[in-house]
C-alpha angles and dihedrals in degrees: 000000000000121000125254122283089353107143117219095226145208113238131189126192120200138204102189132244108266128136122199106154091223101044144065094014087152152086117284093240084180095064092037093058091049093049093052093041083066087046082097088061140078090236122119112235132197131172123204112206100195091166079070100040083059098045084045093046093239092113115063114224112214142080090329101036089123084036078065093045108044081043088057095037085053093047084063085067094222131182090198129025108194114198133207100214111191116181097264096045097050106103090054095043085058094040085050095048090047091049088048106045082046091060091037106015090185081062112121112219118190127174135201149177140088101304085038089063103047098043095036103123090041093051090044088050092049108037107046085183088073113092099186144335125219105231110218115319107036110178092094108021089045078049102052087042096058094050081045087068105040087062093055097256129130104231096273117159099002099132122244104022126094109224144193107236111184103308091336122089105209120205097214113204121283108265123227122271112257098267086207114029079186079083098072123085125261107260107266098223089189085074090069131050107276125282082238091064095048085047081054113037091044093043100236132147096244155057099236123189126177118244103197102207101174147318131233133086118212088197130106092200101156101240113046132102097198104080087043096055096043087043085248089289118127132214138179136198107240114257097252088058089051103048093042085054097054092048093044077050099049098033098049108016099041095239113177106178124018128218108206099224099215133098087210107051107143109021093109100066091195098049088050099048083047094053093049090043091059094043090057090044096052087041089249101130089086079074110085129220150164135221140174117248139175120247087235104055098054136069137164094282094050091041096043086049096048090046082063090041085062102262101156093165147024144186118218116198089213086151104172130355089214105114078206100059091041087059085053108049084037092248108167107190116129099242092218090072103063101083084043097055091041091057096041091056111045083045089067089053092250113132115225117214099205117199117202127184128203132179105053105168092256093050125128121199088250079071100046089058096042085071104036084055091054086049093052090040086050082048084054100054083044143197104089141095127249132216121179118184140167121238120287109218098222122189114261103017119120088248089059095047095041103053099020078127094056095054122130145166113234114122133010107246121213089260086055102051120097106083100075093129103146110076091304091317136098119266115252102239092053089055090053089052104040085053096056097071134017097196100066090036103036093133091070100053122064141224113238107246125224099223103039143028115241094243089053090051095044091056083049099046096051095033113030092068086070091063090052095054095040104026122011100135082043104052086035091059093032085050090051103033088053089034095224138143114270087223093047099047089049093050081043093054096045093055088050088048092056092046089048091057102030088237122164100214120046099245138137144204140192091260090050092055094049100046104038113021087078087059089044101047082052096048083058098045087040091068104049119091087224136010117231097201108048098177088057095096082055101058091040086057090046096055087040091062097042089063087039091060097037091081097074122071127235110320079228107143129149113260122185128173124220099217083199105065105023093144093062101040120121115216118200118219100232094239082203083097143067125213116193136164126230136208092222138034098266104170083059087045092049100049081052091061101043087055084056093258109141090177104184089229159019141193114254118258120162109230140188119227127174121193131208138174118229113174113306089341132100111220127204126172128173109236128188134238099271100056098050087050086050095044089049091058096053102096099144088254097069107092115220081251104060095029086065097033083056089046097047099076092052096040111013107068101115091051137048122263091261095045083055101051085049085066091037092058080045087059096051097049092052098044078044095059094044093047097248082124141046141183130269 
């Protein structure tokens, strides 16, 4: 029976609008959670997803993009729209919920989410639309408050939510962490559009869907709003729960590719070797995924054993290589073990995703470099992805308590960036209210640097990436060769760049990279009396062609031999490949480098390289003499005997001329197998 005067009631859950091409191309599991929490209730529950309306175009970015949501949410008829508020959707979740208690004013509107629940008091003052907001962990609170007003109640007293009583907003008592997370229900994924629609409607290759682990951070860096939320305290689902999880996901849901949703995946050794034992053992490790990881609680054994697990990815928080700045966000991470981690890594065949900040308010420019130079030297060892980005002032971290009074508005950093609705620009009205208060809506704002102006980091921070994944041996010579600042020479080189293309803006783009820095390395170089490092034209050569290179796919092509008429077959040359000589050894230059030995000379020695692409990996082998000369031959209208017979006088003095077309046929069955050469 229901109880006296208790309301069955309508509620819509909403994921913002925002639209970033390379972010939130996935399922809202916390609304999701919420939505099957209340599966227990009579309540009618409905989630909005508007970050996919926009990605399917049913949702119309410009002026009235929130007039179109408040007008959907309100079609739903609810008595209750419940928001998931993240740093960077804030401003439309409160433009929407204004829009909305206008139209129905009886309408309850609760928020949640990380900046929600550290700037809850402060929204509730400000925005007198706002009924409550779910501090932290919402599946019970979220819970008791709805049943809290279905009976006709305000949200006094419900643990855990901030709510609006009458004309007081009452802060209620924090509410225990959840002790097993293995109570709560498994996510019911029928409850939100399919993982097939989100694959579609965001181009990407799979079907992805998120596999929460756990939540909890043990940390005090500076900046981070995690820690703070879970109390520091850490907690996992158990590992039956997980892997039941994945299979109910892939079976049922059609999940190709799985994000492990925890900061702290593998800081519990045991926990991780037992969650990559049991993924073997179900079959699941054909089904890829990715997860976030520190440098210091991983090693080979534990990498090798979660690339056979399925670990395709994984994100490394490396943020500055000053020991200085380290000492200052609280970042314990010995610094020898980088290079380590990184190696280790990509050798698996795992590729790390490394994450670098630069510009924290006590920072010099001699920090600043420091990191941009481990970047380079992670571009050197190769095979990773790097991501450089200037602090986000979240709500409730000690960065954004102990300089509130510093900040300023100057440039959008990556982390502030979505809500670009009005022809690529913010809408006006975010940028009002943005404007009026720098504690909600802190993410958006930024702290002055010591070291470097905003405008400078910010050109850092979106541009220098792309040197560390095209020319990381290159900038690190040219930095040293010209001794200059990291920082310096690529501010140098964006304003050439400029110059060079009569742009307005200092900007850059791949294409840019791969077309001018080589003219601008040798205008450099061009104007010394003597060049240091002589062996610094060579590498540039060498990255060019590995981009060079890089365009074409596997060399991969079928190549079959007829035994029978060896003498009259026609072997092609595979063009997918670039053969070049250098003045010096640079593939011994190269593994100096990447051992962070950066030696001022070397002796000459002309060398042979040939590059190929396989895969995602850049291949580079030295040949001798005799195979590009063969390979050169090989036009598809030479015929094998008269390409050895050619060949013979340069290479074959020391055989007859049938011991050398033996090698010759060799030649062509090796080069064969490793798709130098294909058939006619």
């Amino acid at each position: 029976m229901k109880k006296a005067n208790r309301k069955m009631m309508k509620i819509v859950l909403v994921f913002p609008p925002f639209f970033l091409e390379s972010m939130y191309n996935l399922p809202p599991l916390g609304l999701i959670n919420l939505a099957t929490a209340l599966q227990s209730t009579d309540h009618e529950v409905v989630i909005l997803d508007f970050v996919l309306s926009i990605r399917q175009h049913t949702l119309e970015m410009g002026k009235h993009i929130y007039d179109q949501c408040a007008e959907r949410i309100l079609a739903q008829v609810p008595d209750l729209v419940g928001f998931s508020a993240q740093c960077t959707t804030y401003p439309a979740v409160i433009q929407i919920a204004g829009k909305v208690k206008a139209e129905k004013p009886d309408t309850r509107i609760v928020l949640g989410g990380h900046n929600a629940s550290f700037v809850d008091q402060a929204t509730l003052e400000r925005f007198p639309f706002v009924d409550a907001i779910v501090r932290g962990e919402g599946e019970i609170a979220f819970k008791d408050l709805v049943e809290n007003y279905a009976s006709g109640k305000e949200g006094e007293g419900i643990l855990g939510v901030t709510c609006r009583c009458g004309r007081r907003v009452v802060r209620n008592g924090d509410r225990e962490l959840i002790p097993d997370l293995d109570s709560l229900p498994l996510p019911d994924y029928t409850l939100a559009p399919s993982l097939a629609a989100y694959r579609d409607a965001c181009r990407i290759p799979r079907s992805i869907a998120i596999l929460e682990v756990g939540r909890g951070c043990p940390h005090r860096c500076i900046y981070c709003s995690e820690s703070i939320l879970w109390r520091r305290r850490t907690r996992t689902f158990s590992v039956n729960r997980l892997v039941q999880e994945m299979k109910n996901l892939h079976q049922n849901f059609g999940a190709q590719c799985f994000l492990l949703a925890y900061d702290q995946f593998t800081s519990n050794r045991g926990f991780v070797e037992s969650f990559c034992h049991r993924v073997i053992e179900e079959g699941m490790n054909q089904v890829p995924w990715y997860c976030i990881s520190r440098l210091d609680s991983v090693d080979g054994n534990l990498l090798s054993l979660m690339r056979k697990a399925g670990c395709e990815s994984m994100c490394y928080g490396i943020d500055s290589g000053s020991k200085r700045t380290l000492a200052f966000i609280r970042k314990n991470i010995p610094y020898e073990i980088l290079y380590e981690r990184v190696v280790e890594t990509a050798e698996q065949g795992i590729i790390p995703t490394l994450s670098f900040v630069i510009g924290f308010p006590e920072e010099e420019k001699e920090d600043i470099d420091a990191t941009l130079r481990m970047a380079l030297r992670t571009g050197i060892v190769g095979n990773n992805n790097p991501l450089i980005q200037m602090p986000t002032v979240l709500p409730g971290t000690e960065l954004a308590e102990r300089y509130r009074h510093r900040l300023v508005r100057q440039v959008d950093t990556y982390f502030s960036l979505g809500l670009e609705f009005d022809s690529g620009r913010r809408l006006e009205s975010d940028e009002a209210l943005i404007n009026s208060d720098s504690t909600v809506f802190s993410s958006f704002y930024n702290l002055p640097c010591a070291g470097r102006s905003l405008e400078e980091l910010n050109l850092l921070a979106e541009y220098f990436p792309m040197m560390v994944q095209f020319y990381p041996k290159t900038f690190l010579l040219l930095s040293l060769e010209c001794d200059e600042s990291v920082s310096d020479l690529f501010i140098r080189w964006l304003h050439w760049l400029r110059a060079h293309q009569k742009r307005k803006r200092l900007t850059a783009s791949p294409q840019d990279c791969y077309q001018y820095f080589r003219v601008f390395v040798t205008g450099l170089l061009g104007e010394k009396k003597e060049i240091k490092i002589k062996h610094l034209p060579d590498i540039l050569k060498y990255e060019n062609l590995g981009l060079e290179v890089g365009k074409f796919d596997s060399l991969k092509d079928p190549f079959h031999i007829d035994l029978d008429g060896l003498r009259e077959l026609r072997p092609i040359r595979n063009k997918k490949m670039i053969i070049e000589t250098f003045d010096f050894n640079v593939s011994a230059i190269t593994s100096d480098l990447k051992s962070g030995d950066y030696k001022g000379s070397y002796a000459p020695q002309s060398t042979l390289l040939l590059f190929r692409q396989e895969g995602d990996v850049l291949d580079v082998v030295e040949i001798n003499p005799f195979t590009k000369d063969f390979l050169e031959l090989c036009d598809g209208q030479a015929t094998l005997e008269s390409i050895s017979t050619e060949l013979y006088h340069r290479y074959g003095e020391e055989m007859n001329l049938e011991a050398f077309f033996q090698s010759c046929v060799e030649a062509v069955q090796i080069l064969g197998e490793q798709g130098l050469l294909k058939s006619a």
